[in-house]
Residue, then its C-alpha position, 0 to 999 in steps of 0.5 A: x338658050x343664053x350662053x353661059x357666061x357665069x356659073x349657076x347661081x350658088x353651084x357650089x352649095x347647091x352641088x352639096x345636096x344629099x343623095x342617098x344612096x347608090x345612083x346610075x346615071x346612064x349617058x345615051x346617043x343613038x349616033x356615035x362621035x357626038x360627045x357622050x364620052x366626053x359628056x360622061x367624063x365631065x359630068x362624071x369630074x364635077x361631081x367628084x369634084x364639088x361633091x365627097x361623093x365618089x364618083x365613077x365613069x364606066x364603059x359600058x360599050x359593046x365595041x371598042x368604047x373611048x373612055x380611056x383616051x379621054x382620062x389619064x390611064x394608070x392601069x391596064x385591067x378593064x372593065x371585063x378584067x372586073x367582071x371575070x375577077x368580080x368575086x375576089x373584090x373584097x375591099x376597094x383596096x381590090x377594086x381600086x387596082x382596075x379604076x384610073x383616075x383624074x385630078x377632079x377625083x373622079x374614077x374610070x373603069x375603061x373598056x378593052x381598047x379591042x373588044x370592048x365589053x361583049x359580055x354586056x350581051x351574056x346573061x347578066x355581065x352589066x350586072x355584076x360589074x354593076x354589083x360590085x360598084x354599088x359597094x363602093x361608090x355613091x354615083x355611076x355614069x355609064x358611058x354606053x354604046x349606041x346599040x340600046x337593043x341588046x340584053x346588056x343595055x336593057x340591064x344598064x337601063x333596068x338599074x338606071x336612075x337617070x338618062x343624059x342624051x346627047x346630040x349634035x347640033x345636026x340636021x338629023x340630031x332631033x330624029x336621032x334624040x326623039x328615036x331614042x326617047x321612042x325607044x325608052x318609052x316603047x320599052x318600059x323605061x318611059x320613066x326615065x324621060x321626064x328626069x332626062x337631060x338633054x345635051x346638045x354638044x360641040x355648038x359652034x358660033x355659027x349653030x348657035x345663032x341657027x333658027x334649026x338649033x333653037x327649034x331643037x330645043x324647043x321641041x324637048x324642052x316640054x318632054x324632058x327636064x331640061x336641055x343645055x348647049x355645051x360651046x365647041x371646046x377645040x381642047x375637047x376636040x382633040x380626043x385627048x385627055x381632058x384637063x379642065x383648066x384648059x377648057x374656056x370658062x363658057x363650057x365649064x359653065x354649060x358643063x356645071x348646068x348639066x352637073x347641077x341638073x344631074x345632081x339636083x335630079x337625083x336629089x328629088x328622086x329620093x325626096x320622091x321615095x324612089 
């Protein structure tokens, strides 16, 4: 896999391909501490901002999710706060009292920074948060867990037009990413592999010149639809807020591949009639 040293070609045109419709995109790891919150607010801000899409990311985290360390809070409502207030939204004048949002556009709902949101195991809560979003949003990217067993995740899952996995580049990272695709496919959402992306994240120097990384790859690359490296940032290892311009340009590049990869995805969804 090379390193990317320069943007897709034509990315900005390319990034403007109609989506029709309300999308979900759902962010998945069966191990935390990889770099899916951090994936779904990159990805999340390079659609919002190279697209008029409005885009938001949404932590959809049982426990205590990371979402609101990673974008810069400008209010203290939730995710729950939305889900137990969701029948007095009847604008997005409402709805946008309980969104924070960055300077790539994109919004944030964030979860509770104690509780997370436990009504995701209840009967339907995902989906009435996720009732209220489709009004008003054209794409989603669902920050989730690392439980995919619960009522809730299914539910996240049953909606969802597209997964991204995520990894590390670990010793344990192939059986982690290949239970999760076991799990999909064992449980009806067999679907949703092919479209996959898979990003391996926090790639050092050192990992990028292993012969395991480039195995890694090889081993998903004929199962999903593609699969890209994002370089260790010591900007995003800080757990901080993420700003782009302090972020090297080989990982907003690598971050571009997967927006367009997402975007593109998505587009062929609805060229397909799905």
């Amino acid at each position: 896999m090379p390193e990317w040293s320069a943007l897709p070609e034509n990315f900005h045109a390319r990034m403007q391909v109609p989506i029709s419709g309300h999308r979900r995109v759902a962010v998945l790891s069966l191990k935390g501490g990889v770099g899916k919150t951090t994936t779904s607010v990159l990805l999340g801000s390079l659609m919002a901002a190279h697209r008029e899409s409005r885009v938001v990311a949404v932590d959809v985290n049982r426990d205590m999710g990371t979402l609101r360390d990673r974008i810069p809070l400008q209010t203290g409502l939730t995710v729950r706060d939305l889900y137990r207030n969701a029948e007095s939204i009847r604008g997005f004048t409402d709805l946008r009292g309980y969104v924070s949002s960055n300077e790539e556009r994109m919004h944030a709902l964030v979860g509770d920074h104690v509780f997370g949101f436990r009504e995701l195991e209840g009967e339907d809560g995902y989906g009435v948060v996720a009732g209220v979003l489709e009004r008003y949003y054209d794409i989603v990217l669902n920050d989730c867990g690392t439980g995919m067993g619960n009522p809730g995740m299914r539910r996240v899952l049953d909606l969802a037009d597209q997964v991204v996995v995520v990894l590390e580049p670990a010793s344990d990272a192939a059986r982690a990413a290949e239970s999760t695709f076991e799990w999909l496919h064992r449980n009806g959402y067999a679907n949703l592999i092919a479209g996959a992306i898979v990003v391996i994240s926090k790639v050092d120097r050192k990992s990028a010149s292993s012969p395991e990384i480039d195995a890694l790859e090889s081993h998903f690359n004929g199962m999903v639809r593609a699969v890209v490296r994002i370089p260790f940032d010591e900007h995003l290892a800080w757990g901080r807020v993420i700003r782009f311009q302090e972020l090297h340009e080989s990982t907003r590049n690598a971050c571009s591949h997967v927006a367009l990869l997402s975007v593109e995805g998505l587009a062929r969804m609805q060229r397909s009639g799905v």
